[in-house]
C-alpha positions in Angstrom: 7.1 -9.2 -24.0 5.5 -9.6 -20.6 8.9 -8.9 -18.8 9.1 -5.7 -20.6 5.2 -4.9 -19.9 5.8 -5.3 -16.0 8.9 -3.0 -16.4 7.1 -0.3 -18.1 4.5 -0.6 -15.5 7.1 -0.6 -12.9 8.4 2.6 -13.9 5.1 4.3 -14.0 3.5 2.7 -10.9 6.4 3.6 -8.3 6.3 7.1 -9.0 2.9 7.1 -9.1 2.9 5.2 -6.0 5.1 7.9 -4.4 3.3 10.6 -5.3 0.2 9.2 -4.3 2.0 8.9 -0.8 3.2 11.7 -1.0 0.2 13.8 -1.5 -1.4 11.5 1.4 1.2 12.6 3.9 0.9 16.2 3.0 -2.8 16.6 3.4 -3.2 14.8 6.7 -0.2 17.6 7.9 -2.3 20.3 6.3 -5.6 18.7 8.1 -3.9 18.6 11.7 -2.5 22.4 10.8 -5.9 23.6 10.7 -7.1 21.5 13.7 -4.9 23.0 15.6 -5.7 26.3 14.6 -8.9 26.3 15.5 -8.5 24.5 19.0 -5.9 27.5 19.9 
């Protein structure tokens, strides 16, 4: 039963995970994009 508790968490987590990454990455490009912007 655990085993198959840390799977399903597994399979949620890592996409989540991901995403979470994801999302991280693509702000901090939107935040320098605007920097920029308002240096030039």
């Amino acid at each position: 039963m655990l085993y198959n508790l840390s799977l399903h968490l597994n399979a949620f987590y890592v996409p989540a995970a991901m995403t979470l990454a994801g999302a991280f990455v693509f702000i901090s490009l939107i935040k320098e994009k605007k920097d920029e912007r308002k240096r030039a």
